[in-house]
RODO-2510 file (C-alpha; in nm, 4 decimals, decimal comma):
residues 399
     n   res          X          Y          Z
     1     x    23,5879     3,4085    10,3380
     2     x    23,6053     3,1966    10,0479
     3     x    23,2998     3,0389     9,8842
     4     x    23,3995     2,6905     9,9339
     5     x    23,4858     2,7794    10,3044
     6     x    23,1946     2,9613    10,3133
     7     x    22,9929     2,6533    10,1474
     8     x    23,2076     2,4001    10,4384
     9     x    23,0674     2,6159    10,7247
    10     x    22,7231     2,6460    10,6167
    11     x    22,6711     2,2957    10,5390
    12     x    22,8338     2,2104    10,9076
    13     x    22,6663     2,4491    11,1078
    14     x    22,3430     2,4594    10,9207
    15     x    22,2023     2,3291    10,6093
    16     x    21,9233     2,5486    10,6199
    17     x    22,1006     2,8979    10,6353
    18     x    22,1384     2,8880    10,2969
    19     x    21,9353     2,6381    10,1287
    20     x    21,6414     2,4837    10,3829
    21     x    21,6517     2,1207    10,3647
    22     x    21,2979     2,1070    10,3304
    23     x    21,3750     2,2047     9,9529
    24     x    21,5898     1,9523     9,8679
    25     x    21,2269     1,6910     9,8110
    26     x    21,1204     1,9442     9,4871
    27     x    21,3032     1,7731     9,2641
    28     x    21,1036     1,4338     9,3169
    29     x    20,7796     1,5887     9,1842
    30     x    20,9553     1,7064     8,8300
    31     x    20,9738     1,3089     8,8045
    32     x    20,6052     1,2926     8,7371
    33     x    20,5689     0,9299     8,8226
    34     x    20,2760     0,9840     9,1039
    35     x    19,9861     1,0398     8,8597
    36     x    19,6284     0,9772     8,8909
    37     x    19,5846     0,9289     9,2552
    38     x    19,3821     1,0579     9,5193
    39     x    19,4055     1,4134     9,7540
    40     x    19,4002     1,3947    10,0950
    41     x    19,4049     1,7947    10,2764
    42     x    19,4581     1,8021    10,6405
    43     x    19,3668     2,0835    10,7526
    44     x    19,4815     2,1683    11,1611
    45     x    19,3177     2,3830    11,4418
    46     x    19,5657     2,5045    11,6516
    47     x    19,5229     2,5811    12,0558
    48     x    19,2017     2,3005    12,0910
    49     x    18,9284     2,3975    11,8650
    50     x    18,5769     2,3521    12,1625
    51     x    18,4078     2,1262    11,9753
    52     x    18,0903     2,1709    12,1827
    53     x    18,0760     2,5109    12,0558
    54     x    18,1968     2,3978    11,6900
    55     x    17,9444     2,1317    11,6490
    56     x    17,6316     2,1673    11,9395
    57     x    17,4531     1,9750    12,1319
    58     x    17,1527     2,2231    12,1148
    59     x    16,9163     1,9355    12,2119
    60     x    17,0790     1,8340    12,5681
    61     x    16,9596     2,0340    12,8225
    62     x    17,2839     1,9786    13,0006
    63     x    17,4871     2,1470    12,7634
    64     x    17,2682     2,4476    12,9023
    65     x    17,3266     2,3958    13,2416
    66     x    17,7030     2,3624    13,2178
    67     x    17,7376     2,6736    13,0077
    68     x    17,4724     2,9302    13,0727
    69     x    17,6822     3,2074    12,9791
    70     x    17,9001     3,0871    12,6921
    71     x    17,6285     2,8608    12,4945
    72     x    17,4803     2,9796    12,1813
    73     x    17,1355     3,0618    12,1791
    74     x    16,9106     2,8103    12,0034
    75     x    16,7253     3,0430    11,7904
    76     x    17,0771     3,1489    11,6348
    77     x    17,2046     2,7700    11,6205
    78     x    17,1987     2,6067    11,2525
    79     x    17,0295     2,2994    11,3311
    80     x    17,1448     2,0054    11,1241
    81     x    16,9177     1,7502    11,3080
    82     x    16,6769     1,7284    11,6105
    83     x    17,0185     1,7252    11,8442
    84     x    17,2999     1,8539    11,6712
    85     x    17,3657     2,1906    11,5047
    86     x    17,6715     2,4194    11,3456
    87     x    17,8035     2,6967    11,5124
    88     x    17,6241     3,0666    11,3431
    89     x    18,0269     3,1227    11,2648
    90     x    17,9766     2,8113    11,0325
    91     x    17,6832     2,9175    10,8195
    92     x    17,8700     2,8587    10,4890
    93     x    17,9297     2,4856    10,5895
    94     x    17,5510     2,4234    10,5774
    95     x    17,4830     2,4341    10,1820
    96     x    17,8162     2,1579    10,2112
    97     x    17,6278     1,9682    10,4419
    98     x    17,2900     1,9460    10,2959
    99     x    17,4830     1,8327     9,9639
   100     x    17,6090     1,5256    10,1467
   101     x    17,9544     1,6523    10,1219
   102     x    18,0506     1,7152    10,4814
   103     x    18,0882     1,3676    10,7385
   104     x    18,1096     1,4834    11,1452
   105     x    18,2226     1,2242    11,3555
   106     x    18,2245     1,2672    11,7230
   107     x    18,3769     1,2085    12,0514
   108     x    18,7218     1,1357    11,8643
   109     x    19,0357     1,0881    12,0983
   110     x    19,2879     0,8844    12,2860
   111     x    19,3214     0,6714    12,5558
   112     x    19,4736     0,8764    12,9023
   113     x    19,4612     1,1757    12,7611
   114     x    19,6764     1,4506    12,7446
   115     x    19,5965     1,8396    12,8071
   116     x    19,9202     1,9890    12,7455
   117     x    19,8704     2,1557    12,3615
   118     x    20,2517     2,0896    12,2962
   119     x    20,2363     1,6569    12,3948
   120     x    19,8381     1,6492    12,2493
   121     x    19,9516     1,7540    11,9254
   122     x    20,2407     1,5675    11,9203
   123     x    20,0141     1,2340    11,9959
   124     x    19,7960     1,3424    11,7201
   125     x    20,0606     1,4146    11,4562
   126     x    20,3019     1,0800    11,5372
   127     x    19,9469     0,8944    11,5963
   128     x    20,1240     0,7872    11,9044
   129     x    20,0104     0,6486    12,2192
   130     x    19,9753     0,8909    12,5296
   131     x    20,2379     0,7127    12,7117
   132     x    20,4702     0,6602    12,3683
   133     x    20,7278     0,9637    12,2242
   134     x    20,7452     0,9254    11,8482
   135     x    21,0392     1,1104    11,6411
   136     x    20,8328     1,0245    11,3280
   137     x    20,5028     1,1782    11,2126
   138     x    20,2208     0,9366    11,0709
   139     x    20,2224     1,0371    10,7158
   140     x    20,6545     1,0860    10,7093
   141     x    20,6056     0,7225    10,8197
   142     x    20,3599     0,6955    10,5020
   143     x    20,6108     0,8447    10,3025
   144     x    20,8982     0,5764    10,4286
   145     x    20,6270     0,2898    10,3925
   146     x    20,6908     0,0384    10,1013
   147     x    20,3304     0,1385     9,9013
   148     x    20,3581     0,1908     9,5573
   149     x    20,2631     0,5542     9,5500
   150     x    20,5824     0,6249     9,7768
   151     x    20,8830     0,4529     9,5476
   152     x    20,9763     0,7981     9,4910
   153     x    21,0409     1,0949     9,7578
   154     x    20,8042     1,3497     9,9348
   155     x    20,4717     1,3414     9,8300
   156     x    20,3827     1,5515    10,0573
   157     x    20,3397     1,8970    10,0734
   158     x    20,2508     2,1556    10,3675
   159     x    20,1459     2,5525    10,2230
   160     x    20,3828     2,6765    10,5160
   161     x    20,7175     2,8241    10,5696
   162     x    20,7868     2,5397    10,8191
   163     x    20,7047     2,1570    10,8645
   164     x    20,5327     1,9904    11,1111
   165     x    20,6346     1,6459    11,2984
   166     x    20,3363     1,4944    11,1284
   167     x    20,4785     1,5296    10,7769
   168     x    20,8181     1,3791    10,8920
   169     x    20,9381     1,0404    10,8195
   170     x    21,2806     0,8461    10,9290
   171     x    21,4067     0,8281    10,5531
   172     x    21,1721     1,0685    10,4059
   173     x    21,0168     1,4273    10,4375
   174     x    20,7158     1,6214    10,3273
   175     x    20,8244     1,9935    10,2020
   176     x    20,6950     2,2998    10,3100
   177     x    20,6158     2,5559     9,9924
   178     x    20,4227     2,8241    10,0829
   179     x    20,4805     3,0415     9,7292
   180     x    20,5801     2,8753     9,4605
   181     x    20,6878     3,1959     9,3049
   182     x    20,8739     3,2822     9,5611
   183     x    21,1031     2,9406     9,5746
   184     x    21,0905     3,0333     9,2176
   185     x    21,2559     3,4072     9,2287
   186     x    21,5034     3,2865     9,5370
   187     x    21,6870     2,9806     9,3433
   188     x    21,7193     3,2751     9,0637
   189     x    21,9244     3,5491     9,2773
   190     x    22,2515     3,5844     9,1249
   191     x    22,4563     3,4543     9,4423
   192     x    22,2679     3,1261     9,4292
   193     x    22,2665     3,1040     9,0246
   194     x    22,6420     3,1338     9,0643
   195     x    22,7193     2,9019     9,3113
   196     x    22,4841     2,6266     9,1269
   197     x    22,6481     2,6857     8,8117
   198     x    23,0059     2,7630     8,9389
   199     x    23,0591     2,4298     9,1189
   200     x    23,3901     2,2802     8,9081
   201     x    23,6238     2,2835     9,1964
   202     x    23,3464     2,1101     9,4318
   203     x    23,4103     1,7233     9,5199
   204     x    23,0405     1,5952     9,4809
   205     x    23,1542     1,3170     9,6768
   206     x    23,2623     1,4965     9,9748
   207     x    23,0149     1,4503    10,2287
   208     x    22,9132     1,8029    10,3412
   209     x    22,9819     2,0337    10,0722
   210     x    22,9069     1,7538     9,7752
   211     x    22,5598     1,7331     9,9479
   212     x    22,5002     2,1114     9,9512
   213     x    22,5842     2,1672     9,5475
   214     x    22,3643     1,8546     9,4956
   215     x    22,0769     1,9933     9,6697
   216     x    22,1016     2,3476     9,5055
   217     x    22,1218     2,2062     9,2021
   218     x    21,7894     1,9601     9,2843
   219     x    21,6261     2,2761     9,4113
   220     x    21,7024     2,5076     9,0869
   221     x    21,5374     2,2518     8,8758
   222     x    21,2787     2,1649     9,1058
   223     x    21,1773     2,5242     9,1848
   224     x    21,1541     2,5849     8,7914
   225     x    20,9036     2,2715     8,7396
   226     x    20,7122     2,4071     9,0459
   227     x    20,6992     2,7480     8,9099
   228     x    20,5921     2,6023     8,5605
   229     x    20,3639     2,3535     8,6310
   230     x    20,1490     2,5892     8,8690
   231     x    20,1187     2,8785     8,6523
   232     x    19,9342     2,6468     8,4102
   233     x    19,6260     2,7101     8,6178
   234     x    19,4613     3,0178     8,7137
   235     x    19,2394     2,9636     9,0505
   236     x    18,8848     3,1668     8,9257
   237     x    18,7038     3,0751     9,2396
   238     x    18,6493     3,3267     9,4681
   239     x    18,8541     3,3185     9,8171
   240     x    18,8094     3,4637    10,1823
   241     x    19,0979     3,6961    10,1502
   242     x    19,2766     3,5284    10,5124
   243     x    19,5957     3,2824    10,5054
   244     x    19,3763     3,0264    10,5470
   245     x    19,1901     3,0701    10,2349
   246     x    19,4820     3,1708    10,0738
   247     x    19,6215     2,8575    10,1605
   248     x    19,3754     2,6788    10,0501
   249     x    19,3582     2,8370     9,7778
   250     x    19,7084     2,7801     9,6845
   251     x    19,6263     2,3762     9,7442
   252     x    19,3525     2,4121     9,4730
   253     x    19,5934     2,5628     9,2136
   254     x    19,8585     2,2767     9,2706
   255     x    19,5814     1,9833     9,2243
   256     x    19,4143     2,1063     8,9471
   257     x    19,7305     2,2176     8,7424
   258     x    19,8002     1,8713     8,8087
   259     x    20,0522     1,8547     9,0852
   260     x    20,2035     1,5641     9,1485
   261     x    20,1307     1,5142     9,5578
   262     x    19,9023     1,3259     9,7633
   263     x    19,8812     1,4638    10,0874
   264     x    19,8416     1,8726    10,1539
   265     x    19,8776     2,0327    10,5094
   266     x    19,7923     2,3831    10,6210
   267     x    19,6376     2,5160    10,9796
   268     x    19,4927     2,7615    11,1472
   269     x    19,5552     2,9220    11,5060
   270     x    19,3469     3,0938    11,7692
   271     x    19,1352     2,8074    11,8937
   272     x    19,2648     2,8322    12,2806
   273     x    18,9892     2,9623    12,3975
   274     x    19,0493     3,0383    12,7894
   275     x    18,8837     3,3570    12,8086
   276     x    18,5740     3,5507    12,6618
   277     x    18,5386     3,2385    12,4395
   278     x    18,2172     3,3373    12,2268
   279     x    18,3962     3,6165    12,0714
   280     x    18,7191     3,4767    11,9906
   281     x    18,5965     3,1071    11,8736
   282     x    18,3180     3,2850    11,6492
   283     x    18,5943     3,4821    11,4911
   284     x    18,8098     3,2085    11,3638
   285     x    18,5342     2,9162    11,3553
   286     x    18,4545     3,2399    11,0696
   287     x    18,7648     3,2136    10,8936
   288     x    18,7687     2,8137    10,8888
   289     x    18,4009     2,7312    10,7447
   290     x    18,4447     3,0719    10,4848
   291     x    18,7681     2,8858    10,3369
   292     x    18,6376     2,5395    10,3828
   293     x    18,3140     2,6084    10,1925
   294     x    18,4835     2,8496     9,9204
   295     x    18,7530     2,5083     9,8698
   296     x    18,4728     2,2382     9,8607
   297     x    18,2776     2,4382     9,5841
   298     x    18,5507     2,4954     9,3762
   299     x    18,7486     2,1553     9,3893
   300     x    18,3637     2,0556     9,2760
   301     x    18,3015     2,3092     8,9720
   302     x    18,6514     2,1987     8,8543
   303     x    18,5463     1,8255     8,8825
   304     x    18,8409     1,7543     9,1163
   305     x    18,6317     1,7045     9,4781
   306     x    18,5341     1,3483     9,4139
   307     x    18,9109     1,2598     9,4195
   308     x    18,9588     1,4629     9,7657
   309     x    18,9104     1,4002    10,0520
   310     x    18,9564     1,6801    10,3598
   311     x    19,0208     1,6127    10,7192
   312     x    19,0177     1,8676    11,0357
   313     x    19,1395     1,7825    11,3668
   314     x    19,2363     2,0022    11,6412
   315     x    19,4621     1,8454    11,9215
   316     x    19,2016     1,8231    12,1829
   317     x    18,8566     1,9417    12,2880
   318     x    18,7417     2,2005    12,5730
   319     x    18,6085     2,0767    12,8880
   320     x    18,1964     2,0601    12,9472
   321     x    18,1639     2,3132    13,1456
   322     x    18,2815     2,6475    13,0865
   323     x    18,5085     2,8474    13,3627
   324     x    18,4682     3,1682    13,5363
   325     x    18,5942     3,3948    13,2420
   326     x    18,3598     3,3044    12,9952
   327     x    18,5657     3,0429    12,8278
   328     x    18,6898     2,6908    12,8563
   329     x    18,9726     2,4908    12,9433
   330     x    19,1851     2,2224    12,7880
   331     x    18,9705     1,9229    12,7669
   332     x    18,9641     1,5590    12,5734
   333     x    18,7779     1,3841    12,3020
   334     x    18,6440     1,6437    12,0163
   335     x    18,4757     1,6054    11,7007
   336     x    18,6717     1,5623    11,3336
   337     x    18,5248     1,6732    11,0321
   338     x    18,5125     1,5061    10,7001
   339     x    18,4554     1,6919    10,3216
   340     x    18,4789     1,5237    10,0210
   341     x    18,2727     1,3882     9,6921
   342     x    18,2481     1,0551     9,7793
   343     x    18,1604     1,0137    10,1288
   344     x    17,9665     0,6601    10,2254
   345     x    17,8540     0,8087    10,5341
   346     x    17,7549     1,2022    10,4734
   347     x    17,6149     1,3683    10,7743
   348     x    17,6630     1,2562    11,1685
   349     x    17,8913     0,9694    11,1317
   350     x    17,7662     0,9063    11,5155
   351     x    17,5826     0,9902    11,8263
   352     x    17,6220     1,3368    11,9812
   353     x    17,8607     1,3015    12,2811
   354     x    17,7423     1,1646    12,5919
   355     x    17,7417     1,4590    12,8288
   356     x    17,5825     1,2176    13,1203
   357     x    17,8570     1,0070    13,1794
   358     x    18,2032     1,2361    13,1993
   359     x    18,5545     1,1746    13,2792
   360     x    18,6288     1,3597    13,5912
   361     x    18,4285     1,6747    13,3831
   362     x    18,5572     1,5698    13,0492
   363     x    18,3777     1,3731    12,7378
   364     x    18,5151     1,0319    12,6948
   365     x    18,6173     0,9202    12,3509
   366     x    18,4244     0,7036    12,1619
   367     x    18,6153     0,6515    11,8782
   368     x    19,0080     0,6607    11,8734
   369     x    19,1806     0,9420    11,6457
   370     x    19,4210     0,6936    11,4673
   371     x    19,0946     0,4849    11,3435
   372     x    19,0266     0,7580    11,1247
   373     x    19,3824     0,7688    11,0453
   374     x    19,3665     0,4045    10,9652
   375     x    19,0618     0,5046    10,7265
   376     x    19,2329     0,7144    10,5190
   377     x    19,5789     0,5109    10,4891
   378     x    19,3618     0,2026    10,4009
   379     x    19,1012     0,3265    10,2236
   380     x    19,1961     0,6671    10,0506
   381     x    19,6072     0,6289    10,0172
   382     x    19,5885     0,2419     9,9614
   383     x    19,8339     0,1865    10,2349
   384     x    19,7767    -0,1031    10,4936
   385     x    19,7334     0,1184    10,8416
   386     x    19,9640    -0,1272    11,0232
   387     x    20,2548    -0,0089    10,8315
   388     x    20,2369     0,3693    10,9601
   389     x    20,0624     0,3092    11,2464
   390     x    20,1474     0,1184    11,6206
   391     x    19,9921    -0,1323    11,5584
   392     x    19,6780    -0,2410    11,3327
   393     x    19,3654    -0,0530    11,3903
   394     x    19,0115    -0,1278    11,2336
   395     x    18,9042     0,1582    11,0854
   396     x    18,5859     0,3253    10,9963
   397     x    18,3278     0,3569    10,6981
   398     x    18,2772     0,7679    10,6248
   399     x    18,5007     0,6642    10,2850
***
């Protein structure tokens, strides 16, 4: 096959065989117009982190009663207040805590809740209603709003090979770049190198295979400024060696080279927790605070945490009480945690959930997710909420 006809077919079957579309955005961050603005990192638990387990109740006897076999003891329990207290698996979020850098807000969710992972997240990441299917994430949507920060494409970036709906707009994409070495050492194989720099008999007009040489040729540049502009910085902080500190780590070396992106998104798996929950939540509750703590103290040693600002959010809670295998099942609202140098609110943002008054065996929400949303797009990205979101919602005062 020829190249061109090679170039025809892989543009009409599938942009990404060759070149992922997801790469085409690089080249709007070697424009180095978005400059002096804040971080937001969003980091997701996958599978429905229990957030009774995560942040607990340790005060309400009834927390007792409904899980006498899966509750942590007290005398192991890191007790934040007379009520509340993190999770033994979170010991490295307590020095974070006591330094006023850590917000917990709880009993976040959604109206008519939904406990299949696959819709839940989907609600979460379009900031949809329960009853409403979204094709657009909330932050895509704040990458095709109109605020000033966004006259340019993708300012987004998730430390992935893939992207998630929440980073997906109607005009406008986040990019997933997991090693910017690697994008690096790809654009420079010899195959692609040719067919960037051999393109004479290419019509850039031509719909399909115009677009494809364009977006190589956006890509090689890109990729080289990404490269460049990364390896200015060494990260010197020390790292849990697991992919979420790694990607975490990777997320401190693009904002303090100076990285031209607002919003970061990585996650972590393993919070679906039907079965011998203790065991399995304590492992991975590990991994999260470890990364989370190692982050917070170095984004603050290099002077950078005071313009960040780190949300987590799993797609749902666990249900009060646990189930006959030692674990729990899908439940509703959950608790989202805050980090950042310039919190108004450090600390419990509210009350601990009302285990008295339950929804057929589930918390209800007190506060809806896309109020926090509404928080950061107002108060953090400088966005008016009702431009990304449904409709206009109040907001909170953590930030």
């Amino acid at each position: 096959m020829k190249r061109r006809d090679f170039l025809r077919n892989t543009a009409l079957a599938s942009g990404a065989l060759l070149v992922p579309t997801f790469l085409k955005p690089l080249e709007a961050l070697a424009k180095s117009e978005l400059t002096g603005y804040k971080n937001l990192v969003i980091i997701q638990l996958s599978g429905g982190n229990d957030g009774l387990n995560t942040i607990i109740p340790y005060g309400n006897d009834i927390y007792y009663q409904k899980r006498n076999t899966i509750a942590v003891n007290k005398t192991d329990i890191i007790k934040l207040n007379d009520m509340q207290g993190l999770n033994p698996s979170l010991s490295a979020l307590k020095e974070i805590y006591d330094q006023g850098l850590m917000s917990i807000i709880n009993s976040v969710g959604y109206p008519n809740p939904d406990r299949s992972h696959f819709r839940s997240m989907d609600i979460w990441q379009t900031g949809s209603e329960s009853d409403q299917f979204l094709t657009t994430g909330w932050i895509g949507r704040y990458l095709d709003s109109n605020c000033q920060s966004c006259k340019n494409p993708y300012t987004a970036i998730e430390v992935d090979d893939t992207l998630s709906l929440a980073m997906k707009g109607a005009k406008m994409k986040g990019i997933a770049v997991q090693d910017p070495n690697k994008l690096y050492q790809t654009t420079r194989e010899p195959f692609f190198k040719d067919l960037v720099h051999d393109h004479g008999d290419a019509n850039l007009n031509e719909d399909n295979l115009g677009y494809l040489y364009k977006t190589m040729i956006e890509t090689y540049s890109s990729a080289d400024y990404i490269q460049n502009t990364s390896k200015t910085y060494s990260v010197t902080a020390e790292y849990p060696a697991t992919p979420l500190g790694n990607q975490l780590k990777t997320v401190s070396k693009f904002i303090n080279s100076g990285l031209q992106t607002r919003v970061y998104y990585v996650s972590l798996s393993g919070f679906d927790t039907h079965v011998g929950q203790q065991n399995q939540q304590g492992r991975v509750l590990k991994i999260y605070g470890d990364a989370v703590a190692a982050f917070v103290k170095d984004l603050r040693q290099t002077g950078k945490l005071d313009d960040t600002l780190v949300m987590t959010f799993s797609e749902f809670g666990r249900r009060v009480e646990q189930n006959a295998s030692n674990g729990t099942d899908h439940g509703t609202a959950n608790n989202i945690l805050i980090y950042g140098g310039k919190l108004k609110k450090a600390g419990f943002y509210n009350e601990s959930p009302d285990m008295t008054q339950l929804d057929n065996g589930d918390l209800k929400y007190q506060i809806d997710f896309r109020d926090v949303y509404a928080t950061l797009l107002d108060k953090w990205l400088d966005i008016n909420n009702s431009q990304v979101l449904t409709k206009n919602f109040r907001g909170l005062s953590f930030v």
